[in-house]
C-alpha positions as a printed Julia matrix, in Angstrom:
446×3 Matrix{Float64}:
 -44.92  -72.24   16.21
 -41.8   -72.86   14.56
 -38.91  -71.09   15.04
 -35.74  -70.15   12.24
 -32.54  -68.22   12.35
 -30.98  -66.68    9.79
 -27.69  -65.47    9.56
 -26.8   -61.63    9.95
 -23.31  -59.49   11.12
 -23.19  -56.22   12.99
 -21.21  -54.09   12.11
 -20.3   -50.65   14.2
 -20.88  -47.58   14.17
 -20.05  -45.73   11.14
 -16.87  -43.1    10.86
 -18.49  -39.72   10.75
 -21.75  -39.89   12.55
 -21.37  -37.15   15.04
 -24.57  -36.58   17.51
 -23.58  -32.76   17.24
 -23.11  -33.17   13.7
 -23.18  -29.48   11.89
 -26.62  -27.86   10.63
 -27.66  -28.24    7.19
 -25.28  -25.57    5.4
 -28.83  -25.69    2.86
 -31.01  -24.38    5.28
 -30.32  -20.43    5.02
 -33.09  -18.38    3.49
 -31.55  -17.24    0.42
 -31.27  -20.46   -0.94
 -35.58  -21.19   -1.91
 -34.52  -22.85   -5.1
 -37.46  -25.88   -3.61
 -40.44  -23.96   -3.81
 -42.21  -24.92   -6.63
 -45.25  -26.61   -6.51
 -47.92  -27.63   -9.35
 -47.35  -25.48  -12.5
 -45.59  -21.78  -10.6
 -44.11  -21.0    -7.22
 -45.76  -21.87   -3.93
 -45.75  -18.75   -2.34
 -45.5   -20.51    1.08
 -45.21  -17.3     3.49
 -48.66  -16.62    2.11
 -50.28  -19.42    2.8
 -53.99  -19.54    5.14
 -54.99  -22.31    7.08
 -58.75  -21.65    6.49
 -62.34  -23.91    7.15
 -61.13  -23.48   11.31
 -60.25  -20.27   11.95
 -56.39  -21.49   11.22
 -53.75  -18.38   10.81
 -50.78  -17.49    8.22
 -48.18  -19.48    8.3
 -45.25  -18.5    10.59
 -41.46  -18.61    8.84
 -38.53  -19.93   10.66
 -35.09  -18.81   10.33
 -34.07  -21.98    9.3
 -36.22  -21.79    6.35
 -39.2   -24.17    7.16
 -42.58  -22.9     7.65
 -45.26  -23.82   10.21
 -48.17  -24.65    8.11
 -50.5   -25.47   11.05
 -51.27  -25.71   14.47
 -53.42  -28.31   16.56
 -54.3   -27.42   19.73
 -53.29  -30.77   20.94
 -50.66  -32.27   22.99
 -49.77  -34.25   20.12
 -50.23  -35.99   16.83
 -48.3   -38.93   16.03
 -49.71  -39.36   12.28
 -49.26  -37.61    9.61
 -50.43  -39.15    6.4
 -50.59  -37.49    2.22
 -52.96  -38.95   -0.42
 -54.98  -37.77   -3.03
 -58.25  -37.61   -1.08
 -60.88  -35.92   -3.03
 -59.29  -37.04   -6.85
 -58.14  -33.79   -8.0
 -54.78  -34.58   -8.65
 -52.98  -32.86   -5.65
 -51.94  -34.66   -2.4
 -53.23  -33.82    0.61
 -52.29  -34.23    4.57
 -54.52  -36.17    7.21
 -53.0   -35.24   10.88
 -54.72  -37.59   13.84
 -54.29  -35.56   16.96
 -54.03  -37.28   20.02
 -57.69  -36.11   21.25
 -58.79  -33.3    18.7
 -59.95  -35.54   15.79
 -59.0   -36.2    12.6
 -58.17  -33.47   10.31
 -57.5   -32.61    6.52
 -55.14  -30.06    4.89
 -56.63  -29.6     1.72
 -53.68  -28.66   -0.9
 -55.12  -25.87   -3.43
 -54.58  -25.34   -6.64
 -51.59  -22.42   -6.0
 -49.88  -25.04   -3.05
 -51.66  -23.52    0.34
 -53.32  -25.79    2.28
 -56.9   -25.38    3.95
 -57.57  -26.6     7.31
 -61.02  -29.11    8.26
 -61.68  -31.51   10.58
 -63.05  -34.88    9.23
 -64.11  -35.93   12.59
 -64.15  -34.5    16.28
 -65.09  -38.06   17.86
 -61.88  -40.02   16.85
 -59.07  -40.21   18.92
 -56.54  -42.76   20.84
 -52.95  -42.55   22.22
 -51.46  -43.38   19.14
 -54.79  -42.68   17.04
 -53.1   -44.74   14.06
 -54.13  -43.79   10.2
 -53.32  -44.45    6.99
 -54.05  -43.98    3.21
 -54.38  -46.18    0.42
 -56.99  -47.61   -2.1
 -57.38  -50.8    -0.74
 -60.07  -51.79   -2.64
 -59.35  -50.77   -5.56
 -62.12  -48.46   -6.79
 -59.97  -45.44   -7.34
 -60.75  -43.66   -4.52
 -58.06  -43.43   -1.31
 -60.06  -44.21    2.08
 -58.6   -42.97    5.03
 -58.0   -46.04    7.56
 -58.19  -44.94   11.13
 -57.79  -47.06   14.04
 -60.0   -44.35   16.72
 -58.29  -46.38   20.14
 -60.27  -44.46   22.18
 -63.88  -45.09   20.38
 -62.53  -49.06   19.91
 -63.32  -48.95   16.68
 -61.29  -49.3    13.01
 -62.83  -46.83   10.61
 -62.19  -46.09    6.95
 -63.34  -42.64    5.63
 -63.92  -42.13    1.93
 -64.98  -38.93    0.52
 -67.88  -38.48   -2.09
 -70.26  -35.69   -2.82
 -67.99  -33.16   -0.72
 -68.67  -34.89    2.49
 -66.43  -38.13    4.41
 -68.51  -41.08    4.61
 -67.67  -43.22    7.89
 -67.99  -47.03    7.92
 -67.07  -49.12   10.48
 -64.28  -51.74    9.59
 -63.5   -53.98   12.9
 -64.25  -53.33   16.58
 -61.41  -52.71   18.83
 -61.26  -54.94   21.98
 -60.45  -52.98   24.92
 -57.38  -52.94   26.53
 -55.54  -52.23   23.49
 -53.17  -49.8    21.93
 -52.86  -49.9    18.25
 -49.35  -48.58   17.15
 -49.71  -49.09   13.52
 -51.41  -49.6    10.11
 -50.19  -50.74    6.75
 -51.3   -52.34    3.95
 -50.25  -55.25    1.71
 -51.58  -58.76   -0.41
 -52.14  -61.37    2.15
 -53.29  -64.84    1.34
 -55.86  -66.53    3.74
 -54.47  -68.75    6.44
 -57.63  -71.14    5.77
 -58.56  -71.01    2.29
 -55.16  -70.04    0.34
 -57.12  -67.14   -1.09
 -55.25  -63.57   -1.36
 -57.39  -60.69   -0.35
 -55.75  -57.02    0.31
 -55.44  -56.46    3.92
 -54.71  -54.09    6.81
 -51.91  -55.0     9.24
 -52.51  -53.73   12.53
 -49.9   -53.75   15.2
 -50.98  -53.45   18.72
 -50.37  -53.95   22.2
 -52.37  -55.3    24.47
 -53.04  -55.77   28.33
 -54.69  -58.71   29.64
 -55.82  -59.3    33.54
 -53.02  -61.23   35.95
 -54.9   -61.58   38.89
 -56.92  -58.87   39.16
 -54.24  -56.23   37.63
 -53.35  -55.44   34.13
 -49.96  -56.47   32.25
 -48.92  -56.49   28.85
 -49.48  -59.43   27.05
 -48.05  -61.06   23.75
 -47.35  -58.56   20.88
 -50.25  -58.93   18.67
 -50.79  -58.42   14.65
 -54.53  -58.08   13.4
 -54.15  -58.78    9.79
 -58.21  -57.48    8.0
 -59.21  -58.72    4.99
 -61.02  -57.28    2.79
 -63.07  -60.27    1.35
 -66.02  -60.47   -1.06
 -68.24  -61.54    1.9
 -66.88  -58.81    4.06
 -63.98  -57.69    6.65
 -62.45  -60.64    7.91
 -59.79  -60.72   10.88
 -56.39  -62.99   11.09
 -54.47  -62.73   14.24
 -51.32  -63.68   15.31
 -49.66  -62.87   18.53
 -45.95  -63.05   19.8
 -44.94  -63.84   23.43
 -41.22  -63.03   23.21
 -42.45  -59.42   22.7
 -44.99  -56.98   24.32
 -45.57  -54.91   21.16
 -45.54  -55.43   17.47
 -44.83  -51.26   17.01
 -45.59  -51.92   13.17
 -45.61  -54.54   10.59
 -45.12  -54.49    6.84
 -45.15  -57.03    3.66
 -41.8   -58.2     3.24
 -40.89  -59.12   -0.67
 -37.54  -59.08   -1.41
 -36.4   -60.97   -4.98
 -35.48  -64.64   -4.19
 -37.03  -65.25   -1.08
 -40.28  -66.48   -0.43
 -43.2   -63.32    0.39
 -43.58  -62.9     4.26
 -45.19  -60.6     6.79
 -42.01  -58.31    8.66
 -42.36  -57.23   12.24
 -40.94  -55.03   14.53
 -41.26  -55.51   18.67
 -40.65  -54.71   21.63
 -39.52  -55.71   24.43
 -37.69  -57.66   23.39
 -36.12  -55.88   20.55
 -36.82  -58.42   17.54
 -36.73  -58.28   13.97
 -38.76  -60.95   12.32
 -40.44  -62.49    9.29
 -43.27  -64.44    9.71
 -44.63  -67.22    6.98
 -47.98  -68.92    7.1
 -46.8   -72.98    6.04
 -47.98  -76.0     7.07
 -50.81  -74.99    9.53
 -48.7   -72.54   11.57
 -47.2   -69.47   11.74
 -43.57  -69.7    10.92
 -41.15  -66.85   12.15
 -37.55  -66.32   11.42
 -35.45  -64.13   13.05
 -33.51  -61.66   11.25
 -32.22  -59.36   14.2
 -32.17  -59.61   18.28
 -30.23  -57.3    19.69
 -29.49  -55.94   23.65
 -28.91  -51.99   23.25
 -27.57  -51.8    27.07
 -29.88  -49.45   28.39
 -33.39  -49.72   30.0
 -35.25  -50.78   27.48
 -34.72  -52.72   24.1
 -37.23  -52.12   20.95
 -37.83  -51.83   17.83
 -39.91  -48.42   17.44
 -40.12  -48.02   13.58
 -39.03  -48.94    9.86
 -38.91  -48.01    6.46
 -38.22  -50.38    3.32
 -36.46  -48.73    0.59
 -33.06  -48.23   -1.73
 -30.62  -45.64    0.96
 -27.75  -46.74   -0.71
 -28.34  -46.39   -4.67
 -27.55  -50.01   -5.89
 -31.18  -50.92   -6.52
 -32.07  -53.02   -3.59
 -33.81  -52.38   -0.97
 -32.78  -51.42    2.8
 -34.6   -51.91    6.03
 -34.42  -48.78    8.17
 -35.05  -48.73   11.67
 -35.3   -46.4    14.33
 -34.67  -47.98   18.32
 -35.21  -47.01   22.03
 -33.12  -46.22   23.87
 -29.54  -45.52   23.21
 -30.58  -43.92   19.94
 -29.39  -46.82   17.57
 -30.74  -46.64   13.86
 -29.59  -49.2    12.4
 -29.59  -50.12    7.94
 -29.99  -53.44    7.52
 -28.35  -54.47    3.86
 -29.06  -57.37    2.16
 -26.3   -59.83    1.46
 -25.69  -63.57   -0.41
 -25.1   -65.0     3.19
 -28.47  -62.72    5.1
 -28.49  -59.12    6.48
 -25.84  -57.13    7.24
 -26.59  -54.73   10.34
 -24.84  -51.29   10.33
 -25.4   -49.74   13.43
 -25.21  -45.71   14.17
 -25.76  -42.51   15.78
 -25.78  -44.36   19.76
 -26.03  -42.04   22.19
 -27.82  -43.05   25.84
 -30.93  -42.54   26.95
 -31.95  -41.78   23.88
 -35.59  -42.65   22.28
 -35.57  -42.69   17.95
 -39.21  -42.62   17.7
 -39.45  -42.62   13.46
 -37.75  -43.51   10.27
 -38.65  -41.88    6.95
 -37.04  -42.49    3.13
 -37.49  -39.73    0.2
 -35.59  -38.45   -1.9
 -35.21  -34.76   -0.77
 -32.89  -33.37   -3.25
 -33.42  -34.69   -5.79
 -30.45  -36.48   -6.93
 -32.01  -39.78   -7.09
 -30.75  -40.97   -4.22
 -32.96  -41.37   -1.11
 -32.19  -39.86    2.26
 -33.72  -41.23    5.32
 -34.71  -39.09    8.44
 -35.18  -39.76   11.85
 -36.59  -37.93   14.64
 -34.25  -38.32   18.6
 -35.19  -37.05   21.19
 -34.86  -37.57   25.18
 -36.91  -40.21   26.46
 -40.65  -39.79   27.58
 -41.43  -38.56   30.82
 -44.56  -38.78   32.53
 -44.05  -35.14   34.41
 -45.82  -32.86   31.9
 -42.51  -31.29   31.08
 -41.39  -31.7    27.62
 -38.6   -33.09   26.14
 -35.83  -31.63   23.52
 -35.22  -33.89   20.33
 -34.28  -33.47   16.65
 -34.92  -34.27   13.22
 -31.63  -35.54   11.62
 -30.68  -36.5     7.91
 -28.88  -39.42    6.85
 -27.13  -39.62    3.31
 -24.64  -42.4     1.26
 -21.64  -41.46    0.07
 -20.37  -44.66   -1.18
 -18.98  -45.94    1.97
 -20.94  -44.56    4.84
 -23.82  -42.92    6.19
 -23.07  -38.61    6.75
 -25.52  -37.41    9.02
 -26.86  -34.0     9.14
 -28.99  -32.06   11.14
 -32.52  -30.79    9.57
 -33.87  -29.64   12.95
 -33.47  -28.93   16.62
 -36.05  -28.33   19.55
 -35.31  -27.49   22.15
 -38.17  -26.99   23.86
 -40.16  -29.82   22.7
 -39.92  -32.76   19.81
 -41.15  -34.17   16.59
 -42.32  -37.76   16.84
 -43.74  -37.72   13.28
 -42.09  -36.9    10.2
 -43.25  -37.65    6.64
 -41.47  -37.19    3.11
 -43.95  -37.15    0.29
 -43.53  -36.39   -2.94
 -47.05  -33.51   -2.66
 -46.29  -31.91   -6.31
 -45.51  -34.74   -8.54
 -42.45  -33.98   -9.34
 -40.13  -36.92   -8.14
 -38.7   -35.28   -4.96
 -40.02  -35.71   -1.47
 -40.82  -32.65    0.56
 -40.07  -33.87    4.29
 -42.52  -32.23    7.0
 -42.59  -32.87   11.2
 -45.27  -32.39   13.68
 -43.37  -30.96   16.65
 -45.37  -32.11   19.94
 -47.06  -29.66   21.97
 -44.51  -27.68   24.71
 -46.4   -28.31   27.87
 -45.64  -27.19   31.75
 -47.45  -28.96   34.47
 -48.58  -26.71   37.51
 -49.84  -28.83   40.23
 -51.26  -31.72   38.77
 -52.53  -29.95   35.31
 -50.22  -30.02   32.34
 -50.84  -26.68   30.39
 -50.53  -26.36   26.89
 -47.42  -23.83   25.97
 -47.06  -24.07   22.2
 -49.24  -26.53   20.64
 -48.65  -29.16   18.01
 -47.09  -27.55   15.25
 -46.85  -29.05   11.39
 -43.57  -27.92    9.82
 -42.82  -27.96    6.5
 -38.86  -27.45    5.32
 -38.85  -25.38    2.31
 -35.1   -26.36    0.87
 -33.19  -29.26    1.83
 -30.78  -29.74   -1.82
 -27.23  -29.49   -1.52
 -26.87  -32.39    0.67
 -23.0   -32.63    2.0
């Protein structure tokens, strides 16, 4: 393995970035100016979440919705594609143990409520969307932790087919799923792959302890699913990994980890796996990682940012892309504080992306939960303004997405609040369960 360094500044925290920063002056209820969907008005408050015995949709003061419930404890993915090729996005939640599920968008923007599968589940029970072969068709990718298996789910003839993809070893968590062009290590060939990040835990004498941070890259060859795998020892966890393609540089495979907290590019040249760091840094608190990020243009020149959400003095940090490397901007630190995701869309629809990011206390393992936020970042030329889209005080969102569900060019942002859960004795009772919002109007940005 050979190791690089490349150069990169960090810079503080940015003027303005209050943790207490205002709410949204946008999120009142007279203000619904961002409720059109399709052709006419999605008439949200009437929406049914049918095929499960779902319920109306509630309406929050703040003007977001709840479009559906799980009775789960929670659901870190949340996922939109174009499932069954009728032209109108839909969402794929993976609840922690309740299966997979589909909100099928209908023609007049409600959204109807069926599980795809009752036996999939896992921890992080990891899924995403995409036509990775090609045909058309989106399959839904599904790494089911619990059942060790990788799955993809297509669906034809109104009905999911389920295929197998790879096995899951046990002893593994898999935090992630993406998608990308990645050319053989042996042969040189490019096939279009899944890049899986996972943990895993391997036996020290007769007890368990993490082990490198490992990266499954699947290939979809002609002669079948084929697995690449390489594995980091400075970190525990690769919490995701993405193709990195930025003009000028040379094509690479970008990783996030944990613990240690390391940013890095890795490059398959002469026989070996070649990593250069872009980013190493010590937050100060308990634990250092990298827990997610997002590639896109947050600052409106045309190049792309990298966006990433930390644990656990709340850091997000913008990396920006300069002749002499990466400029780091760091923001928003506050202590003991876990940023569990990072999200880009344009909300507003200014042309300008926003990025989101979900806070919240850190994790506890007493069946209490925790309070957290969703919060909205936006350039004004200079800086970063945050804003607050969300509080919870009762529980937290770990998931956000922004997808753009009515083809219009703007993003509408949703979060999947965990389940608010009490323990009595040693049983953790459900409160509230999971909970998908949806926020309804989220223009004039400050």
């Amino acid at each position: 393995m050979v190791y690089m360094e490349t150069s990169f500044t960090v810079r503080p925290r940015a003027a303005g970035l209050d943790w207490d920063a205002k709410p949204l002056s946008m999120m009142g209820k007279e203000t619904m100016k961002r409720l059109t969907m399709g052709a006419g008005l999605l008439v949200l408050a009437m929406l049914v979440l049918s095929g499960c015995g779902g319920t109306a949709v509630e309406t929050k003061d703040d003007g977001s919705v709840v479009i559906a419930e799980l009775d789960d404890k929670q659901c870190r993915f949340l996922c939109a594609g174009d499932v069954n090729n009728d032209g109108r996005p839909d969402l794929v939640a993976a609840a922690m143990k309740s299966g997979l599920w589909i909100f099928w968008q209908e023609a007049d923007g409600s959204y109807r409520r069926e599980q795809i599968d009752a036996d999939s589940s896992g921890y992080e029970h990891t899924t995403y969307i995409t036509d990775l072969d090609g045909d058309g068709t989106v399959e839904i990718y599904v790494a089911a932790d619990d059942q060790r298996e990788v799955r993809s789910y297509v669906y034809q003839g109104g009905s999911f087919e389920k295929s197998l993809v790879v096995p899951i070893p046990p002893d593994h968590i898999t935090w992630n799923l993406t998608c990308g062009a990645v050319a053989d290590p042996e042969t040189g060939t490019t096939w279009p792959s899944l890049l899986m990040g996972q943990a895993q835990f391997v036996d020290d004498n007769g007890s368990m302890k993490p082990g490198p941070a490992k990266l499954v890259i699947i290939q979809m060859t002609d002669d079948g699913w084929k697995e690449v795998v390489l594995e980091d020892p400075v970190s525990n966890v690769f919490h995701k990994a993405m193709i990195y393609d930025f003009e000028g540089e040379e094509p690479g495979i970008l990783t996030i980890g944990a613990n240690q907290a390391a940013l890095k590019i890795w490059r398959h040249q002469d026989g070996a796996w070649q990593e250069t760091l872009l980013w190493n840094p010590v937050f100060g608190g308990k634990w250092d990682r990298l827990r997610d990020i997002e590639i896109g243009d947050v600052t409106g020149d045309g190049i792309d940012e990298l966006v990433i959400a930390t644990h656990d003095q709340g850091v997000v940090a913008v990396a920006m892309r300069t002749d002499e490397g990466w400029d780091i901007m760091e923001m928003s630190r506050m202590p003991s504080t876990f940023v569990h995701e990072v999200e880009i869309g344009d909300v507003d629809g200014d042309g300008l992306n926003e990025f989101f990011t979900t806070p919240s206390e850190p994790n506890k393992a007493s069946g209490h939960s925790q309070p957290g936020h969703v919060y909205m970042y936006k350039w004004n030329g200079t800086e970063f303004v945050q804003s607050v889209v969300d509080d919870f005080e009762t529980s937290h969102a770990k998931e956000i997405l922004a997808a753009d569900m009515n083809g219009d060019g703007i993003s509408e942002l949703f979060s999947v609040m965990e389940a608010r859960t009490t323990k009595e004795g040693k049983k953790v009772e459900i409160v509230v369960p999971v909970q998908i919002k949806q926020y309804l109007d989220l223009a004039g940005t400050p």
